[in-house]
C-alpha positions as CSV (number, residue, x, y, z in Angstrom):
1,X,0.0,0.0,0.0
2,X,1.5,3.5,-1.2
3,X,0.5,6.1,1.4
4,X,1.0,9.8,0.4
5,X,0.2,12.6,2.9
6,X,0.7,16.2,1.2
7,X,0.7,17.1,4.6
8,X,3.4,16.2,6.7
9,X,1.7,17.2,10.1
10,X,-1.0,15.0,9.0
11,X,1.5,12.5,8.0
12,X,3.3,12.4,11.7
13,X,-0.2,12.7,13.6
14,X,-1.1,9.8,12.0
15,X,2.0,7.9,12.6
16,X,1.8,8.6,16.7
17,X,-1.8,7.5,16.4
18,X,-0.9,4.1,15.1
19,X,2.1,3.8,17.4
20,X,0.1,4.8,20.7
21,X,-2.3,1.9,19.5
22,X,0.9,-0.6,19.0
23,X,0.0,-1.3,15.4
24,X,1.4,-0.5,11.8
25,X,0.2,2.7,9.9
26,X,-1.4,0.8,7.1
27,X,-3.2,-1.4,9.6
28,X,-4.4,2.0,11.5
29,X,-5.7,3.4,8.2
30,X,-7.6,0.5,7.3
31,X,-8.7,-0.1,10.5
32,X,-10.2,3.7,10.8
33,X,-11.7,3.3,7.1
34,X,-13.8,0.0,8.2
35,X,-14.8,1.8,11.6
36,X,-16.3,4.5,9.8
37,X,-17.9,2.3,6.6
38,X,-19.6,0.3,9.3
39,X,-20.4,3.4,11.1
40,X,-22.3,4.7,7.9
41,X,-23.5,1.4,7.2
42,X,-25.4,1.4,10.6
43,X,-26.7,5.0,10.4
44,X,-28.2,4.2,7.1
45,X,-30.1,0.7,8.2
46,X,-31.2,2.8,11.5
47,X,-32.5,5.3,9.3
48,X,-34.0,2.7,6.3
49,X,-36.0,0.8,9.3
50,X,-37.2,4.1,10.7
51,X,-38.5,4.9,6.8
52,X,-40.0,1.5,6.6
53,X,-41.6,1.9,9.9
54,X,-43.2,5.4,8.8
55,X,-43.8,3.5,5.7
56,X,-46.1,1.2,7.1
57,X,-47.4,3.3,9.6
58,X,-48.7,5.7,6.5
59,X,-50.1,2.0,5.0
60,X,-52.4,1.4,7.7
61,X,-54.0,4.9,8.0
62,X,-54.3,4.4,3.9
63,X,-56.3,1.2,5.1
64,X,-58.7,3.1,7.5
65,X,-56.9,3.2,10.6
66,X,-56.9,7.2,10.2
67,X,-55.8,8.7,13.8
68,X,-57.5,12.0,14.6
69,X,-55.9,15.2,12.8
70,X,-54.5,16.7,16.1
71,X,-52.5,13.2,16.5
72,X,-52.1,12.7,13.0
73,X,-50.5,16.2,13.2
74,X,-48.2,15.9,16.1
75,X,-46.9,12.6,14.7
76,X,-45.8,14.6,11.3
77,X,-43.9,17.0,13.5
78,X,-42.3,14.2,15.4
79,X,-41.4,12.6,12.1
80,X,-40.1,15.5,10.7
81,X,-38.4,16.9,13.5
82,X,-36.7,13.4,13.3
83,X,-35.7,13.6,10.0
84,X,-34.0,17.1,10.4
85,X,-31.8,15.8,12.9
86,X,-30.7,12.5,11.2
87,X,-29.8,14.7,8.2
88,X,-27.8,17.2,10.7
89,X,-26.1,14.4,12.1
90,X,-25.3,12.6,8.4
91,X,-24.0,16.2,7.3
92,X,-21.9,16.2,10.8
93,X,-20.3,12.6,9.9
């Protein structure tokens, strides 16, 4: 693996990060670029099983399980208010 930092302060943090955890650099790298693929990977199922949930939940009013429109209309907030902050937190990521 060919590892080229245009940085050199990057270069040397990255190096003392790898040698405080006792392991090579190329092993560090990979091992911080699988943490945060299986970081995204877990914040997108989270958020998929949220959508299907909502999904399903819009299904069933569809089917005549209609909530009253006060509750119907808090539950939008909620889910909306929900949404804004996953999409903060993605953009954060």
């Amino acid at each position: 693996m060919n590892l080229r930092f245009p940085d050199p302060a990057q270069r040397a943090a990255i190096e003392a990060a790898a040698r405080q955890e006792g392991v090579s650099l190329q092993e560090y790298i990979l091992s911080a670029a699988y943490a945060r693929a299986t970081a995204v990977e877990t914040h997108f199922l989270e958020a998929f099983g949220k959508s299907m949930a909502r999904s399903g939940d819009a299904f069933a009013e569809a089917a005549g399980a209609a909530t009253p429109d006060g509750e119907r209309r808090a539950a939008e907030l909620v889910a909306r208010r929900d949404l804004e902050e996953e999409q903060e937190r993605g953009h954060a990521a």
